[in-house]
ZANU-125185 format. One record per residue: x, y, z of N, C-alpha, C in turn; residue in three letters. Coordinates in Angstrom, 2 decimals, decimal comma. Atoms other than C-alpha are relative to their C-alpha. Layout:
BEGIN
X Y Z X Y Z X Y Z Ala
...
This chain:
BEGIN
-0,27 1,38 0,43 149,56 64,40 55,65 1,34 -0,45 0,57 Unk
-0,65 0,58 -0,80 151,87 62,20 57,73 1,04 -0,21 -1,38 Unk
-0,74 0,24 1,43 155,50 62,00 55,69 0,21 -0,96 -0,30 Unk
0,02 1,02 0,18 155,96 58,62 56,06 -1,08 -0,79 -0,85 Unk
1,46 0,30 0,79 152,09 58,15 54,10 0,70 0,50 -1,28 Unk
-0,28 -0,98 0,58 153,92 60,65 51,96 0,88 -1,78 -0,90 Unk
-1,23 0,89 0,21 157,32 58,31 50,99 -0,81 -1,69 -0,42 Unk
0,62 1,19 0,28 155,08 55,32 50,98 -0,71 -0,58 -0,94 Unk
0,48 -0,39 1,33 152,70 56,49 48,16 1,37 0,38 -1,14 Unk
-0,34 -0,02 1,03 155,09 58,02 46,23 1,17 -1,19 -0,51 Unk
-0,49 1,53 0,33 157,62 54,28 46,43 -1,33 -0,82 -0,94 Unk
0,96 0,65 0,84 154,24 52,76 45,33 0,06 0,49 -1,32 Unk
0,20 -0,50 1,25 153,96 54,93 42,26 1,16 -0,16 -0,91 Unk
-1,40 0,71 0,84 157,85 54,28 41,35 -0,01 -1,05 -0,47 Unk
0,10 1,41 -0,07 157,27 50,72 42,03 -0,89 -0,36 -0,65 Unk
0,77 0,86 0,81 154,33 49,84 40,22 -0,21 0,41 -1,71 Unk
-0,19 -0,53 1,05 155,12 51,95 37,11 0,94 -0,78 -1,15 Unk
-0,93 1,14 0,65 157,73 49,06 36,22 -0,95 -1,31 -0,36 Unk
0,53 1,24 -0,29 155,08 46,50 35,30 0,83 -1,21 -0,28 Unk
-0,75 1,06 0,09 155,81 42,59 34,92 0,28 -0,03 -1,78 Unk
-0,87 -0,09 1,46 157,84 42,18 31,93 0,85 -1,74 -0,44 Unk
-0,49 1,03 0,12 158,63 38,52 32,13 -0,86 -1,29 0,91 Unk
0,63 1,13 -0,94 157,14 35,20 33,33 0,40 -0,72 1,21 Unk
-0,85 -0,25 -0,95 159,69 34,18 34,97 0,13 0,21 1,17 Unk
-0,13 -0,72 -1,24 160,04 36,77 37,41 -1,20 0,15 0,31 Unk
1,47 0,34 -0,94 156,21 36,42 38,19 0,13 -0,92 0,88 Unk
0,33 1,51 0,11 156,20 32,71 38,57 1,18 0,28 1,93 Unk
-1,10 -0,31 -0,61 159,31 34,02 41,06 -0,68 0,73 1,26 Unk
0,27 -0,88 -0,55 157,60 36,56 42,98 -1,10 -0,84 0,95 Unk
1,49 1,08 -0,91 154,14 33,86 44,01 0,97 -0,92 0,55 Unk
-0,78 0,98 -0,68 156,53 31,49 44,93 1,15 0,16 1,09 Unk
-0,54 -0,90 -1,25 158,51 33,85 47,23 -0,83 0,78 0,92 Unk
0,99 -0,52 -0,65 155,55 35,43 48,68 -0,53 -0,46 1,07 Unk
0,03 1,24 -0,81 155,58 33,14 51,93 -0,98 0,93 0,77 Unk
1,16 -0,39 -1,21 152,70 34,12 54,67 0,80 -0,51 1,19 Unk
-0,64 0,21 -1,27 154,66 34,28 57,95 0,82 -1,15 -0,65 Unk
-0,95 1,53 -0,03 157,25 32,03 56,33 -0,38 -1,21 -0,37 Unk
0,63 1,61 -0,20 154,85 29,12 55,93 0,28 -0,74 -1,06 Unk
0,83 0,59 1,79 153,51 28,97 52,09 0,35 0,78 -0,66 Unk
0,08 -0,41 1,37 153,60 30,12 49,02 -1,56 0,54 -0,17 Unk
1,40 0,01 0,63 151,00 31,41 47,03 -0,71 -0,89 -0,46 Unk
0,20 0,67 0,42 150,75 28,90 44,80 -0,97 -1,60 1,43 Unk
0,21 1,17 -1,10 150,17 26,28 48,18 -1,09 0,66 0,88 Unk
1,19 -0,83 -0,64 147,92 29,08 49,86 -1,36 -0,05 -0,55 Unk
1,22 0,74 1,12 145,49 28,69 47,17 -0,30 -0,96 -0,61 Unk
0,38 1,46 0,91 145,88 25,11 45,80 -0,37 0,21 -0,97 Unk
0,19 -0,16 1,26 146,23 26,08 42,66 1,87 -0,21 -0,51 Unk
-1,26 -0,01 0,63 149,38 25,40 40,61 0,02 1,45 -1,18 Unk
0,17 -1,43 0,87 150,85 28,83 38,89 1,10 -0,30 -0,87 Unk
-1,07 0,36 1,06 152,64 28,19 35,49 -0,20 0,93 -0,76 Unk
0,72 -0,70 1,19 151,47 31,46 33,49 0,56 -0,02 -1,26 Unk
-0,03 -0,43 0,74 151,35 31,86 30,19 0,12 1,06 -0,67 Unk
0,04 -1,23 0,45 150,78 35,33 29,73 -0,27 0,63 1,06 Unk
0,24 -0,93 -0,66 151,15 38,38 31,53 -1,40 0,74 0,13 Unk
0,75 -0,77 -0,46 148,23 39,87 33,64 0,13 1,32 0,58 Unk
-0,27 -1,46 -0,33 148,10 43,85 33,88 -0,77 0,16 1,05 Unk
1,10 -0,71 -0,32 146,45 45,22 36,58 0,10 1,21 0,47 Unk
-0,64 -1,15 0,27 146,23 48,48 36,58 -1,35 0,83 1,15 Unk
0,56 -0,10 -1,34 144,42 51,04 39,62 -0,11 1,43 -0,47 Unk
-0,02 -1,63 0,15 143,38 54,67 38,44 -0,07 0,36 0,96 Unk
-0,08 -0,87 -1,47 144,30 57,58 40,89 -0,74 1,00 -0,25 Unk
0,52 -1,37 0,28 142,33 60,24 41,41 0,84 0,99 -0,49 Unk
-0,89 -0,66 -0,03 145,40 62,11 41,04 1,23 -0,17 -0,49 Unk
-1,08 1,49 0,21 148,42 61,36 39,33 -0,56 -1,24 -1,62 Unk
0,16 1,04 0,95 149,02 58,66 36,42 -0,51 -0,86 0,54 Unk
0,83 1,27 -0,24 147,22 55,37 36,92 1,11 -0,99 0,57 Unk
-1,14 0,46 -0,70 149,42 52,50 39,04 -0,23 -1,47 -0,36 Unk
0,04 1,57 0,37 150,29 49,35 37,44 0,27 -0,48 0,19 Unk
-0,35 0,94 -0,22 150,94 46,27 38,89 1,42 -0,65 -0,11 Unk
-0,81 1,36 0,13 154,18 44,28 39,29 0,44 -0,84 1,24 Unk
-0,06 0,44 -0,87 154,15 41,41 41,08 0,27 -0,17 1,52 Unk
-0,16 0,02 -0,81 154,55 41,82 44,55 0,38 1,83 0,85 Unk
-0,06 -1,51 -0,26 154,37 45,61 44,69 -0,53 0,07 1,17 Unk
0,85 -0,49 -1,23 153,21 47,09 48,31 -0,67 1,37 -0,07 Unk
0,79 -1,15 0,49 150,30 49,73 47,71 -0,45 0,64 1,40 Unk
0,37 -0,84 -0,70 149,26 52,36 50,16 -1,68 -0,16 -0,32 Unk
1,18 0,11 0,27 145,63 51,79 50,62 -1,12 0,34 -0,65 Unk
0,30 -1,20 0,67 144,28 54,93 49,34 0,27 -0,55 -1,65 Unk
-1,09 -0,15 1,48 146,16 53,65 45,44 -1,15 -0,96 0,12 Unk
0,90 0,99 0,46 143,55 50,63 45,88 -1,60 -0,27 -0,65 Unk
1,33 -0,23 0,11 140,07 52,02 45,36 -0,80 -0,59 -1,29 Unk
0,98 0,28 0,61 139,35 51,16 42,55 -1,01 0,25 -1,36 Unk
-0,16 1,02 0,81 137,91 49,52 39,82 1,05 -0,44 -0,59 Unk
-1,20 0,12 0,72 141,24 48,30 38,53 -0,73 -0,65 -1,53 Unk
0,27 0,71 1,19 141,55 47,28 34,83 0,59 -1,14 -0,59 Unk
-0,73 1,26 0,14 142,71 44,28 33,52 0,95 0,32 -1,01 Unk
-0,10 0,27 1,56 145,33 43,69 30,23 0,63 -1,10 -0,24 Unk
-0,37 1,22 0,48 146,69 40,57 28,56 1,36 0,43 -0,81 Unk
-1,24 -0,16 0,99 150,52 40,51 27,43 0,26 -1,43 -0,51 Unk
-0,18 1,61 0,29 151,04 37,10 25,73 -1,09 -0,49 -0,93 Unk
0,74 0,91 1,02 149,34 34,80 23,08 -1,09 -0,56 0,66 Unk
1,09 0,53 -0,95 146,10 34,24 24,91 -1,18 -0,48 -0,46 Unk
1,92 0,02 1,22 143,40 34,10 22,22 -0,87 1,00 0,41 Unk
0,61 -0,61 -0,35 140,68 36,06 22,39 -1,24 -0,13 0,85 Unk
0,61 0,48 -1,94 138,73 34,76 25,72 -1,23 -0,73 -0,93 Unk
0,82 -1,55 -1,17 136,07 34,71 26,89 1,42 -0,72 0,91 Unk
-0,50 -0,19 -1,40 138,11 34,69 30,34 -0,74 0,05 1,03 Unk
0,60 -0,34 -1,19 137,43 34,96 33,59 1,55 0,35 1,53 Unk
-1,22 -0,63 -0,96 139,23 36,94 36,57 -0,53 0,02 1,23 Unk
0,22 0,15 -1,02 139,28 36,39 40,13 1,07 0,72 0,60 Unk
-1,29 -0,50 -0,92 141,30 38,26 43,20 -0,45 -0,41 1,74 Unk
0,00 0,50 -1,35 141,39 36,70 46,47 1,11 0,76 1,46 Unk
-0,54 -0,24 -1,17 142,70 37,39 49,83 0,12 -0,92 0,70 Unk
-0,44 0,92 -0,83 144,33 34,50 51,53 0,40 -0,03 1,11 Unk
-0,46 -0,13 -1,40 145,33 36,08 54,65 -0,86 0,74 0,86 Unk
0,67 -0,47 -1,13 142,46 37,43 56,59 -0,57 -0,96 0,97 Unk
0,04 -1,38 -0,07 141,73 38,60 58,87 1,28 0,53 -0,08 Unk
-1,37 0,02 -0,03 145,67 38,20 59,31 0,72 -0,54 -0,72 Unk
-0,15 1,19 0,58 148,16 36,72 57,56 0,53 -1,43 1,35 Unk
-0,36 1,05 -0,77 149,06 34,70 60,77 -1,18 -1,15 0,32 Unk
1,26 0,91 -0,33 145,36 33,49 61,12 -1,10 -0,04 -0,71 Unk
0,94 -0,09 1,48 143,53 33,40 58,09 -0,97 -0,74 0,35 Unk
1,45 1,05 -0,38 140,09 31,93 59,87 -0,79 1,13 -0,94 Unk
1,41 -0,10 0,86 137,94 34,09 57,44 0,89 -0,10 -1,52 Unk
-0,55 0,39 1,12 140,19 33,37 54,43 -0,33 -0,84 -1,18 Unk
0,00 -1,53 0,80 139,83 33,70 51,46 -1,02 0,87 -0,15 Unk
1,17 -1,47 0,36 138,12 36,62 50,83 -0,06 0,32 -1,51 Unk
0,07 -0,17 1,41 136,79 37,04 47,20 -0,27 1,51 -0,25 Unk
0,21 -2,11 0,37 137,73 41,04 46,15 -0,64 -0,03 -1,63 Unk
0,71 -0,19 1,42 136,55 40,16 42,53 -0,15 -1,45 -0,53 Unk
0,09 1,47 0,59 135,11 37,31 40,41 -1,07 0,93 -1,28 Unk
0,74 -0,44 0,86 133,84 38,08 36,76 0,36 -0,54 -1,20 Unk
-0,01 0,75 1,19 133,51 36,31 33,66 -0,37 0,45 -1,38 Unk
0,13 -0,33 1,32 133,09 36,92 29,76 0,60 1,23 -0,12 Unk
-0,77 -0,87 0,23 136,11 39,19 29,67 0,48 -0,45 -1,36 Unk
-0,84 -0,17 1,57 137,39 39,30 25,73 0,91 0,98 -0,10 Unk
-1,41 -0,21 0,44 140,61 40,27 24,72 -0,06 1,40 -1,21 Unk
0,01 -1,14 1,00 140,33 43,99 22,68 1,44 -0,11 -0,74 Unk
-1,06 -0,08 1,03 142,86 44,80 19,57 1,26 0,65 0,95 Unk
-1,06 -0,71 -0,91 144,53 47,16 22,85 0,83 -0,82 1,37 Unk
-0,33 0,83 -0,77 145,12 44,02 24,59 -0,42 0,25 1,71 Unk
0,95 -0,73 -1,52 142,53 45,75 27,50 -0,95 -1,36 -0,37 Unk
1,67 1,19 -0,14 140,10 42,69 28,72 -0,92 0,99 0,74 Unk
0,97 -0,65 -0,42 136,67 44,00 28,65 -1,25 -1,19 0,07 Unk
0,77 1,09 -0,13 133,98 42,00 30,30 -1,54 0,38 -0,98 Unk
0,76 -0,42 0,70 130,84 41,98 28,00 -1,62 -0,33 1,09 Unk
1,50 -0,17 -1,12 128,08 41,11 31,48 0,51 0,56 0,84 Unk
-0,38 -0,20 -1,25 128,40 42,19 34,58 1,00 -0,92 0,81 Unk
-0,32 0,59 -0,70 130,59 41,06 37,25 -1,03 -0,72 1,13 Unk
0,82 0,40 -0,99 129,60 37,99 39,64 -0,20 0,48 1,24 Unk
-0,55 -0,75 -0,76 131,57 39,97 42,11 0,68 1,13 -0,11 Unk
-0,88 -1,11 0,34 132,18 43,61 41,97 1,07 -0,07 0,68 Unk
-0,87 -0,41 -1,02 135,65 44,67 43,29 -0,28 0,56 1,06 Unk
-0,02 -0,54 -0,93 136,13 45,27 46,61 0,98 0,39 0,66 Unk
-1,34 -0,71 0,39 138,74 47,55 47,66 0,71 -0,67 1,67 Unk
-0,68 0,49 -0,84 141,22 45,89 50,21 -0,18 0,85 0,87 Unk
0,30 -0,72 -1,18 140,69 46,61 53,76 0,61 -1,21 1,36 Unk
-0,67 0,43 -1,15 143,36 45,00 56,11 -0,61 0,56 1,21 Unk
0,72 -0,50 -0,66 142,28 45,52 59,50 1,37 0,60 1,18 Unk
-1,24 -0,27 -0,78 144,18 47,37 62,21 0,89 -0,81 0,65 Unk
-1,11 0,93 -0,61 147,47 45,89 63,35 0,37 -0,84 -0,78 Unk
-1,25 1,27 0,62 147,81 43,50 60,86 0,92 0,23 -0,98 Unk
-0,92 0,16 1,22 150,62 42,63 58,27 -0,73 0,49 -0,94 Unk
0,39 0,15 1,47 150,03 43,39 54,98 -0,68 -1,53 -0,46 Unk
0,12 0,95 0,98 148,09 41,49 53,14 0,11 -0,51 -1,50 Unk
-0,90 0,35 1,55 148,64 39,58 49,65 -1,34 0,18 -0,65 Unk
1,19 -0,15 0,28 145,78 40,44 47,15 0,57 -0,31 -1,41 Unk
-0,64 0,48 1,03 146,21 38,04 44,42 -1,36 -0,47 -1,26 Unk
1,14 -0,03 1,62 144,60 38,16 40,51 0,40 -0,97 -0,72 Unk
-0,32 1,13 0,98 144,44 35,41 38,49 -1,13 0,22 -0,73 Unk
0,69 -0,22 1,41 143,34 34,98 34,73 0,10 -1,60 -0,33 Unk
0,52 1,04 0,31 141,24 32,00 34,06 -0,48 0,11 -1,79 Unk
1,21 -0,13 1,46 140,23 30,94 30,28 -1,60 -0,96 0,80 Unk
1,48 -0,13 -0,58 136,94 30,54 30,63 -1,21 -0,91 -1,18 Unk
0,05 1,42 0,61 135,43 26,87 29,89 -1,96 0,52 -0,32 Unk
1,29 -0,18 0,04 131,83 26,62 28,02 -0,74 -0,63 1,25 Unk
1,06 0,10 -1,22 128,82 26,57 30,56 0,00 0,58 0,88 Unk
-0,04 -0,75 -1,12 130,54 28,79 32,89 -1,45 0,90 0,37 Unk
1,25 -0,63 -0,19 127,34 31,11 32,87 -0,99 -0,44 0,44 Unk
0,78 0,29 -0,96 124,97 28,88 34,43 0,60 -0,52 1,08 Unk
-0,52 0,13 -0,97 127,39 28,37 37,17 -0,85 0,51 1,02 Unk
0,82 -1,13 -0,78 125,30 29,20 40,35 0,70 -0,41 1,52 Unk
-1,02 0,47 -0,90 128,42 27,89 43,02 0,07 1,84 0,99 Unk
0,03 -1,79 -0,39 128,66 32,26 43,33 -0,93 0,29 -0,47 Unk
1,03 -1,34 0,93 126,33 34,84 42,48 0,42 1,10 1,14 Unk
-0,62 -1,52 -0,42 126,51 38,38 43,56 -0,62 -0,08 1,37 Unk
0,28 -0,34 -0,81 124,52 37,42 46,86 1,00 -0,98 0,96 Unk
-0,93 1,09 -0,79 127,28 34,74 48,09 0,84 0,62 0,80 Unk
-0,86 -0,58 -1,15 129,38 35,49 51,37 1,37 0,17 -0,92 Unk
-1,64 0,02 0,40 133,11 36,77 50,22 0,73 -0,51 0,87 Unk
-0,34 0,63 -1,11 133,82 35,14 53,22 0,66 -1,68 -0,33 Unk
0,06 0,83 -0,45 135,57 31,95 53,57 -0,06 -1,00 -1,71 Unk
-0,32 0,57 2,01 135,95 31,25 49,18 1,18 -0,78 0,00 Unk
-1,18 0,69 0,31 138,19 28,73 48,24 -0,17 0,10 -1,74 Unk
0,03 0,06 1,66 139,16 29,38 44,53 0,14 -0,63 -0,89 Unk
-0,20 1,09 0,89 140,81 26,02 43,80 -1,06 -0,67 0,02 Unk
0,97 0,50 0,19 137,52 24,53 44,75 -1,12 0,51 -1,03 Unk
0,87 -0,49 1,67 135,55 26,78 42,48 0,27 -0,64 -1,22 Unk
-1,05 0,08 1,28 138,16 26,45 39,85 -0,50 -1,98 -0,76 Unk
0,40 1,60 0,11 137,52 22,31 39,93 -1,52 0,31 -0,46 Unk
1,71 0,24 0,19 133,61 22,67 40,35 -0,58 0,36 -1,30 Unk
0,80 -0,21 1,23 133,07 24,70 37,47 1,05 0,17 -1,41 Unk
-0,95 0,42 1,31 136,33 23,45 34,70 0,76 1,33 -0,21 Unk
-0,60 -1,35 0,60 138,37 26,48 35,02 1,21 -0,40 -0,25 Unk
-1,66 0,05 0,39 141,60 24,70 35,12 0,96 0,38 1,13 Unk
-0,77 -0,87 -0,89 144,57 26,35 36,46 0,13 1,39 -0,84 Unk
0,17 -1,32 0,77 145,29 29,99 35,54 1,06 0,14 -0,58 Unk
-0,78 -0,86 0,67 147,10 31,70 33,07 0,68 0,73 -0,23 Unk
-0,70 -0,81 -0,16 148,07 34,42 34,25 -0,51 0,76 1,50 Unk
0,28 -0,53 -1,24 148,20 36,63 37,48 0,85 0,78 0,67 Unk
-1,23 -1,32 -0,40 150,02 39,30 39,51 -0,58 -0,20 1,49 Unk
0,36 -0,39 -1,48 149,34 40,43 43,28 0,72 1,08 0,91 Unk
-0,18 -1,60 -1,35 149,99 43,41 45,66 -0,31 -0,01 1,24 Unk
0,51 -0,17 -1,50 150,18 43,82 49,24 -0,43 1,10 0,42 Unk
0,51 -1,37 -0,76 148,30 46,26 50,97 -0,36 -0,12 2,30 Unk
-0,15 -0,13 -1,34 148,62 47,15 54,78 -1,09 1,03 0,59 Unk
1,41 -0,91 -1,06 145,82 48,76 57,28 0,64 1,39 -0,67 Unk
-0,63 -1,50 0,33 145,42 52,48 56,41 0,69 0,62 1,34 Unk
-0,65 -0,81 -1,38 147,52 54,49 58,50 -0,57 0,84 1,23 Unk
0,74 -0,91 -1,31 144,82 56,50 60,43 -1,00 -0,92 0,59 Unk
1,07 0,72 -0,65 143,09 53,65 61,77 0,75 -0,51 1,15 Unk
């Protein structure tokens, strides 16, 4: 194992062991998160980000404690696999919800022509006594585990926490056979009354190293 893979993982595991602990310094982190300098998050997605409450997201390792989220953490690819879990810090009620994670910078972040890319979309998440959101159907979109492609930057892989307006369920804008290709989330977000979100975090992840 290459040591630099080495140093890189174990910074990730320092780094995301501090989760977000303030709104604040979220709200701080999307709004410093520029793509080549350009944008913001918030302007990348056309969505306005004012959260309310802290979104956990959290990434079991095969190996190792589990790696939790704070805003703008950079993950070693390998740390991304998968299924992450959600949790709710803040006065949120008890949902339903709905959670989305996009990718605004592919294939690059300099040329985002297949952008965004939808890594998750899933609805009727409720709020447990452990402040763990557990969805009670299936997802519309299972996770899909970030996969920068060789050469490029890191990309930004950003989660947002929608409450989750009646009727959402006959929404048929997605379903599980829709391209992840080429999603715009503020247009969803409009089409089917989601609002703006609540809450949200994001992580960069960079091509794996042996590619």
């Amino acid at each position: 194992m290459h040591l630099p893979f080495i140093l890189s993982l174990l910074s990730a595991v320092s780094f995301a062991s501090a989760q977000d602990t303030n709104l604040a310094t979220v709200r701080r982190a999307f709004n410093n998160a520029n793509r080549s300098r350009k944008h913001q998050i918030p302007e990348n997605i056309s969505l306005k980000f004012n959260p309310k409450v802290l979104l956990e997201v959290t990434f079991p390792q095969q190996s190792g404690r589990s790696i939790t989220l704070h805003a703008g953490v950079q993950l070693p690819r390998n740390a991304t696999a998968g299924p992450p879990t959600f949790q709710v810090v803040g006065q949120a009620g008890r949902g339903p919800f709905v959670v989305a994670a996009v990718d605004p910078d592919a294939p690059t972040p300099q040329t985002p022509t297949s952008a965004q890319i939808r890594h998750f979309l899933g609805g009727n998440f409720v709020l447990e006594p452990s402040t763990l959101l557990r969805n009670t159907t299936p997802a519309i979109s299972n996770f899909l585990q970030p996969t920068p492609p060789a050469g490029s930057d890191p990309h930004r892989y950003v989660f947002l926490l929608f409450e989750q307006p009646q009727g959402f369920n006959a929404e048929t804008l997605v379903t599980s056979t829709t391209s992840i290709a080429l999603f715009n989330i503020s247009q969803f977000a409009g089409a089917v009354g989601l609002g703006q979100p609540i809450g949200g975090t994001f992580m960069l992840v960079g091509p794996d190293p042996s590619t």
